[in-house]
C-alpha positions in Angstrom: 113.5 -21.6 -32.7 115.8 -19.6 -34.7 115.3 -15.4 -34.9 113.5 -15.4 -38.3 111.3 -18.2 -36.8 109.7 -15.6 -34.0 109.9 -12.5 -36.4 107.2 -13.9 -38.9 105.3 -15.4 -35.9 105.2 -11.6 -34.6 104.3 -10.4 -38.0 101.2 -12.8 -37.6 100.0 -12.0 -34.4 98.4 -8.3 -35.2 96.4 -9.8 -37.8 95.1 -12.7 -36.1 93.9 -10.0 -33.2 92.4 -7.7 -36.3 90.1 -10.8 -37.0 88.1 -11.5 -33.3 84.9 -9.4 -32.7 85.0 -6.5 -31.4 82.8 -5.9 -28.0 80.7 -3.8 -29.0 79.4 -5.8 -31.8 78.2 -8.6 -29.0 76.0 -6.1 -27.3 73.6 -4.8 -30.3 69.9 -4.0 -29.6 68.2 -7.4 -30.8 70.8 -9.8 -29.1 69.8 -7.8 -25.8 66.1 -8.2 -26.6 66.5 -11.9 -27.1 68.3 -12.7 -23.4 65.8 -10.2 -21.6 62.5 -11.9 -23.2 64.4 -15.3 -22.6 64.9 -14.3 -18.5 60.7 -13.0 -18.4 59.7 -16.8 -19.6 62.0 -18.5 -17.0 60.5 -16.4 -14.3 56.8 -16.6 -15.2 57.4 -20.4 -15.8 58.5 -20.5 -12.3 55.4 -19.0 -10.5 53.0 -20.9 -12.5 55.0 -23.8 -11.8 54.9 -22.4 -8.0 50.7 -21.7 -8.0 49.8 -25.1 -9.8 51.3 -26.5 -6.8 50.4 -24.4 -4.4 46.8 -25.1 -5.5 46.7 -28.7 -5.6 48.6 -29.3 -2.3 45.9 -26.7 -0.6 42.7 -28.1 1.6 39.5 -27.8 0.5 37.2 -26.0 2.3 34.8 -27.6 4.6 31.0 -28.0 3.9 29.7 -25.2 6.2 26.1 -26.9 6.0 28.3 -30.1 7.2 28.8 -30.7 10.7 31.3 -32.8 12.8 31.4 -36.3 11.9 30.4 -35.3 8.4 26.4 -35.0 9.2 24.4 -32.7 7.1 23.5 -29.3 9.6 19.5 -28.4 9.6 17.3 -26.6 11.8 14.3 -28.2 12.4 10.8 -27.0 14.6 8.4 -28.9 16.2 4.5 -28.8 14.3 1.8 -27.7 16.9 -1.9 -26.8 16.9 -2.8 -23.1 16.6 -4.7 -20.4 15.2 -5.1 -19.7 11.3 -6.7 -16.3 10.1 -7.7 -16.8 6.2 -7.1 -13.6 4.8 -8.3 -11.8 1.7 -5.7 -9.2 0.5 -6.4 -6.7 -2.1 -5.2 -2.9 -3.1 -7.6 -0.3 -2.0 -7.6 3.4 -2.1 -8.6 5.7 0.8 -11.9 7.3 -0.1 -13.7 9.8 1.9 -17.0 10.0 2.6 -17.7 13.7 1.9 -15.5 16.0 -0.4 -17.3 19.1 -0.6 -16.5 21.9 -3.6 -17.0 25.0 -1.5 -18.3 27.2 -4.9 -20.3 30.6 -4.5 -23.8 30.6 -5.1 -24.1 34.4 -6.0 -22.0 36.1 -8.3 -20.5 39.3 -6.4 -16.9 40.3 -4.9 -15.3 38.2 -2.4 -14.8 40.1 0.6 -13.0 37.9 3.4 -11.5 34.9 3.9 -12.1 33.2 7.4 -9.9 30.5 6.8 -6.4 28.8 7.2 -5.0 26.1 4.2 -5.3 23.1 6.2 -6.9 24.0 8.8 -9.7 21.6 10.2 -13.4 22.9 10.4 -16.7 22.1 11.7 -20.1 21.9 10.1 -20.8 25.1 9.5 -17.7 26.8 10.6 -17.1 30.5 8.4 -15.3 30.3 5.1 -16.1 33.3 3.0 -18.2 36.5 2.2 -19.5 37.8 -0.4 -20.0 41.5 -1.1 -24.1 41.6 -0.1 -25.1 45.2 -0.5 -26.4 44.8 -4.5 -28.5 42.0 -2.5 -29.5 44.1 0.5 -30.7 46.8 -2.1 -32.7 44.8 -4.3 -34.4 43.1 -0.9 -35.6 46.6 -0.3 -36.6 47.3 -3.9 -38.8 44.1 -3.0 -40.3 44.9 -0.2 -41.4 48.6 -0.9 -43.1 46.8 -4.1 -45.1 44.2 -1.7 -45.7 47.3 0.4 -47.6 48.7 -2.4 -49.3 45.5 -3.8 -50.5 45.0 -0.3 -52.3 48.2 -0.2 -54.2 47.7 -3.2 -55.1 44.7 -1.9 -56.4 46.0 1.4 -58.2 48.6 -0.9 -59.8 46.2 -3.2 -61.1 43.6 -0.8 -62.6 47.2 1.5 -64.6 47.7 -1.9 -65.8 44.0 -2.3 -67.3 44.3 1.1 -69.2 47.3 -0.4 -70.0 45.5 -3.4 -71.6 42.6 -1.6 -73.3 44.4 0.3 -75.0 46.8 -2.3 -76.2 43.6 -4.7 -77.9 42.1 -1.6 -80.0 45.7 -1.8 -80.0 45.1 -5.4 -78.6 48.5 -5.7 -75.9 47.4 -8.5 -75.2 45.1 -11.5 -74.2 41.8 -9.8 -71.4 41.6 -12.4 -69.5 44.4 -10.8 -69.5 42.8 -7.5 -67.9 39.7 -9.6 -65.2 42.1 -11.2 -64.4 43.6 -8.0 -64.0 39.6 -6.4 -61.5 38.9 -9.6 -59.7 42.0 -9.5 -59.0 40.8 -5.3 -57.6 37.7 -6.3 -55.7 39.3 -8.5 -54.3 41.7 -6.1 -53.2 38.5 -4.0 -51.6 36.9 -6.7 -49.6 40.3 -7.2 -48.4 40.1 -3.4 -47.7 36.7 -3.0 -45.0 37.3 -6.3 -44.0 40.7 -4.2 -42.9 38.1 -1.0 -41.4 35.3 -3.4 -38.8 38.5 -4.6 -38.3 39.7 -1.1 -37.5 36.3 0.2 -35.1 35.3 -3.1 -33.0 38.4 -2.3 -32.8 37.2 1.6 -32.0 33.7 0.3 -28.9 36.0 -1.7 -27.9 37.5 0.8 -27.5 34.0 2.8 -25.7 32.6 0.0 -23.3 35.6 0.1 -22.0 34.3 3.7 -20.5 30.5 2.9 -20.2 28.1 5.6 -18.0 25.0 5.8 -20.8 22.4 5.0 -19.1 19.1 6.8 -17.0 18.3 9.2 -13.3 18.1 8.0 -9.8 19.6 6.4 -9.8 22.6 4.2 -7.5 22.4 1.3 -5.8 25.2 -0.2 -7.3 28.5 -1.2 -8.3 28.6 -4.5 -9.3 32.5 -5.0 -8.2 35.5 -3.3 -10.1 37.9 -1.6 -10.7 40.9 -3.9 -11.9 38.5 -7.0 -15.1 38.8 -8.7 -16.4 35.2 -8.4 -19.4 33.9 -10.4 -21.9 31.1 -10.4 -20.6 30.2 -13.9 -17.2 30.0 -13.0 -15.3 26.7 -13.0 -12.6 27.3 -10.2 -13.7 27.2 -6.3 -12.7 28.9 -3.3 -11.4 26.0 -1.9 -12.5 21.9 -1.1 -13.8 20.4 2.4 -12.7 16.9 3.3 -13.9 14.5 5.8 -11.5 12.6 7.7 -13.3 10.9 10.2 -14.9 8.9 9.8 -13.0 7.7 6.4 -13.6 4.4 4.2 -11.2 2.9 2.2 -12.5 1.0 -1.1 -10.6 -2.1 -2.1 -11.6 -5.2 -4.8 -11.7 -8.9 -4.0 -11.7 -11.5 -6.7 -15.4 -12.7 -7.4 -14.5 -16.4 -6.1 -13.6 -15.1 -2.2 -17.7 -14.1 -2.2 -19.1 -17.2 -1.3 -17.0 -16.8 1.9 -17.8 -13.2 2.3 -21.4 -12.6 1.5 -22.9 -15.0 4.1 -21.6 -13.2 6.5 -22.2 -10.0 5.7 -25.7 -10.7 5.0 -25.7 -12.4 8.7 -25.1 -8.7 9.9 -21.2 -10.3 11.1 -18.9 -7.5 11.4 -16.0 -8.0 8.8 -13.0 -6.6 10.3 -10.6 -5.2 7.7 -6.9 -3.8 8.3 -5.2 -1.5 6.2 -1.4 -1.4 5.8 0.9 0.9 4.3 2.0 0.8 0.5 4.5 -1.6 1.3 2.6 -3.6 2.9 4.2 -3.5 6.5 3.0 -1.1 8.7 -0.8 -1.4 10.0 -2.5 1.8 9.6 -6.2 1.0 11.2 -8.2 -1.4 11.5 -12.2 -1.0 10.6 -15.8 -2.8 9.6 -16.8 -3.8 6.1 -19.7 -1.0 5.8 -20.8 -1.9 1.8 -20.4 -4.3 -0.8 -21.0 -3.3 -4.5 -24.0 -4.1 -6.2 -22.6 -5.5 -9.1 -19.2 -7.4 -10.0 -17.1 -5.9 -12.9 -16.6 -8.6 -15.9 -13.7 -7.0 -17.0 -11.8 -7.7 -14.2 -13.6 -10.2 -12.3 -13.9 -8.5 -9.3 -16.4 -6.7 -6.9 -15.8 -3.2 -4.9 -16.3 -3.3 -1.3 -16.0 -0.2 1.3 -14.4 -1.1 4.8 -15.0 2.5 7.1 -12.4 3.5 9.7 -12.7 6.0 12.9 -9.2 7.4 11.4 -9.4 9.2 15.2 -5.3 9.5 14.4 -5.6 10.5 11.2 -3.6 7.7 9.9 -5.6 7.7 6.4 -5.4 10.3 4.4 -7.5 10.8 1.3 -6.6 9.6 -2.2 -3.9 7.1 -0.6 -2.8 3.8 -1.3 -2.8 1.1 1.2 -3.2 -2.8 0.7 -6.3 -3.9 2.9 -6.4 -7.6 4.8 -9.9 -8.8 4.9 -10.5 -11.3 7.8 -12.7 -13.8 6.3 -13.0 -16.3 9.5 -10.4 -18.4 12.0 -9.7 -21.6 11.9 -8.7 -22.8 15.6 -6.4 -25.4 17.0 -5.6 -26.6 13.5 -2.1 -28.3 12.9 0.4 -25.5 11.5 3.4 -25.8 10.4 6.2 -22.8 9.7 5.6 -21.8 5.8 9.6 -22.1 5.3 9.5 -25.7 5.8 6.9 -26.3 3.1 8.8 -27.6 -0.7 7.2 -28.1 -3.9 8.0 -30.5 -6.6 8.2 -34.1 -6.8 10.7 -36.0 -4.9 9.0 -39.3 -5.1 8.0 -38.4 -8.8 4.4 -37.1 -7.4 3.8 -33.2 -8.0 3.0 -31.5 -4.9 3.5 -30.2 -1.3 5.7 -32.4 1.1 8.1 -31.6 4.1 11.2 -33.5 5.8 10.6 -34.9 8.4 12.9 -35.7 11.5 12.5 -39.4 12.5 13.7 -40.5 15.9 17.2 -41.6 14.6 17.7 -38.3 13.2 17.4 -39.5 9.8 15.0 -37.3 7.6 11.6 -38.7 5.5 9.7 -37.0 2.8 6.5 -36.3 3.8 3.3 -35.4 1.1 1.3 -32.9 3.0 -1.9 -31.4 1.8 -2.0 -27.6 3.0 -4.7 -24.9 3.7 -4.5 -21.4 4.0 -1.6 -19.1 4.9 -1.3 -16.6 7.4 2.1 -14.9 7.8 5.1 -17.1 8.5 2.6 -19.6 9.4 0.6 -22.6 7.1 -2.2 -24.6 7.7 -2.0 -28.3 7.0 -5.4 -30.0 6.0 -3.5 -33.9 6.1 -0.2 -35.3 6.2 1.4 -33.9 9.5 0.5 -34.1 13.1 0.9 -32.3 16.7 4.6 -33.5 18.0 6.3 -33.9 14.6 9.7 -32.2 13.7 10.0 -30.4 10.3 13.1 -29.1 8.1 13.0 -26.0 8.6 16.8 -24.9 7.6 19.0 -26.6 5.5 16.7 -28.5 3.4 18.3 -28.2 0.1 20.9 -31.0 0.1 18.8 -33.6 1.5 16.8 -36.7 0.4 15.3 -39.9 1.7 16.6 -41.4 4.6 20.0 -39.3 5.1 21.4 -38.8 9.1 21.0 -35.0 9.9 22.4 -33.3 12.6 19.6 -31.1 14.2 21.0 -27.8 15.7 19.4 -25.8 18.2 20.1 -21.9 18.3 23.1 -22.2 20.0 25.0 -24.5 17.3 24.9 -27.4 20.1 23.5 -30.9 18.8 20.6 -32.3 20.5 20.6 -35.1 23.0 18.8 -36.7 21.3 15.3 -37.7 19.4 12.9 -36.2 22.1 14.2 -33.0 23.2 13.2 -29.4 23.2 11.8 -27.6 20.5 14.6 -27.2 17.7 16.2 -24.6 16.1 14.6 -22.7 14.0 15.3 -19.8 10.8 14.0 -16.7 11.9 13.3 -15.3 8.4 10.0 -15.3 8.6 9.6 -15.9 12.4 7.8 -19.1 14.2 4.6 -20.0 15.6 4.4 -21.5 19.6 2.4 -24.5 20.7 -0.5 -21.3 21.8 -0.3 -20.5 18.3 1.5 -16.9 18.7 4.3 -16.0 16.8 7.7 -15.7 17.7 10.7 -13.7 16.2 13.3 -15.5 17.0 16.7 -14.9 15.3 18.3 -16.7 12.7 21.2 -18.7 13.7 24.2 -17.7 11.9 26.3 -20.4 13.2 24.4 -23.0 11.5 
């Protein structure tokens, strides 16, 4: 290439440099917004891609009702004759049988105070007094009056003596004699009103020292010595309440007296138990002492009065329990745990029925008839007998002729169809072969 050749081609070079973009033109604000949001989808593409796999290639959890070899886990108990108490529960409210007002009787200034707030007195134990000496005074007025009354008594019955004795002599009118006889009876008349006012301001002055009345707890004190207290007045000086014995007063629906009334008319002694307001405690335990006369039609219901020794002082007035009224017993009746019981209708009839455990350890529905309740316990009337084993746990997922795997407490399978008594929920406890309850614990491991 000649000289003139390479001189234009240098010529050209600067502006063919002039014409590529610059750097900094490459890197503006929305091109870097672009490649950043473009990185953020890759990545969270990835670990969704990542989780969805994750997921599906994960094992499922195993049934923990299920047990080896893919058998359904229950806990079943044995049904056994035993004891049933048919109860009648109700609320009731602790009611004393003597709340005494202590209230004055005289008007005058209280004095003294011979009593602590809640301190416990006896029958006729010092409360109060009453300023007496306006009462002592008019008690004397009274009797100087039947002094004098007296004396003209004396004097006119001395002159009717003379009287009579003069007409028998026919020495004077027999109409004076008479006068003289009137104006005696008069004169007694006067005396015996001169006694009534002596003894009416003795009677005051009684009434001016007050005396616990029953046998109980004093409340607080209403009115403090120095006060003028009146007969008119509507506060008190304070209220008396018996403790012991107490009642409590409860109501039972109208239909539970044809089971009732028999035997209280018999002169049977109804034993009643009284728990705390939640229902869990027992408080006492007492007789059924009265029945109303009379059953309220708005509620449909009758008021009965069940009286306690309270010697612990477990009741206190004005308090809510929930009383258990213990009707009769039924004994060595078939009972079955009350957690085993369903309802519905499995073989499309409405009712009661339980699963039972054949001797393959496959389960059955069984229609039962049932009686009365009494705590974790049932009575059953038909439908179940001594030696048969009940669902007692894990009834939920079963039906008609499914293989169970019974589990005793310890999570071990049984031997086999005939052994021991199974395991059992302890939610609401069991009931022995003697017809006691047990609390046995529930067994997690099932």
């Amino acid at each position: 290439m000649d000289e003139r050749t390479r001189t234009s081609d240098d010529e050209l070079a600067p502006n063919l440099r002039r014409t590529t973009p610059e750097p900094d033109v490459i890197s503006r604000p929305d091109s870097k917004f672009r490649v950043g949001l473009g990185i953020a989808i890759a990545v969270g593409l990835v670990i969704a891609a990542y989780e969805i796999v994750h997921t599906v290639r994960a094992p499922q959890p195993a049934n923990p009702r299920s047990a080896t070899g893919g058998l359904q886990s229950v806990g079943a108990a044995t049904v056994a004759p035993g004891n049933i108490r048919v109860m009648v529960n109700a609320l009731g409210t602790v009611t004393p049988l003597a709340t005494v007002t202590v209230q004055t009787q005289i008007s005058g200034q209280l004095t003294a105070v011979g009593f602590t707030e809640g301190q416990l007195v006896n029958k006729g134990d010092f409360l109060a007094q009453i300023d007496a000496r306006p009462y002592e005074i008019a008690k004397a007025q009274a009797e100087g009056q039947l002094a004098h009354d007296q004396g003209l008594l004396a004097q006119a019955q001395t002159d009717l003596k003379r009287y009579q004795g003069l007409v028998a002599q026919n020495s004077i009118a027999r109409q004076q004699a008479d006068d003289q006889e009137y104006l005696v009876q008069q004169y007694q008349g006067t005396v015996k009103l001169d006694q009534a006012q002596v003894d009416a301001q003795a009677l005051n002055i009684a009434y001016c020292h007050i005396v616990s009345p029953v046998t109980g707890r004093i409340g607080l004190r209403l009115v403090d010595p120095g006060n003028y207290v009146q007969t008119s007045s509507s506060s008190s000086i304070a209220v008396v309440t018996q403790l012991q014995p107490i009642t409590v007063i409860f109501s039972v629906p109208e239909d539970d007296l044809p089971d009732i009334m028999p035997q209280y008319n018999a002169g049977t002694a109804l034993q009643v138990t009284a728990f705390d307001r939640a229902n869990v405690k027992p408080l006492a335990t007492g007789k059924v002492s009265a029945v109303d006369s009379q059953i309220d039609t708005t509620t449909g219901t009758v008021k009965i009065r069940a009286q306690f020794d309270n010697s612990d002082g477990a009741l206190f007035p004005s308090q809510f329990v929930n009383a258990q009224l213990l009707v009769r017993t039924l004994t060595n009746v078939v009972t079955v745990p009350t957690v085993a019981i369903q309802r519905g209708s499995p073989n499309g009839q409405q009712g009661s029925y339980v699963y039972v455990v054949n001797a393959d350890n496959t389960v059955s529905v069984r229609p039962i008839i049932i009686g009365p309740p009494d705590g974790s316990m049932t009575a059953v009337n038909t439908g179940l007998s001594a030696g048969d084993r009940v669902v007692i746990d894990g009834a939920d997922r079963l039906r008609e002729g499914l293989h169970v795997n019974v589990s005793t407490l310890d999570g071990k399978p049984l031997g086999g169809a005939g052994g021991p008594a199974e395991g059992v929920s302890g939610r609401r406890g069991g009931q022995n072969p003697n017809g006691q309850r047990s609390q046995t614990p529930r067994n997690n491991s099932q």
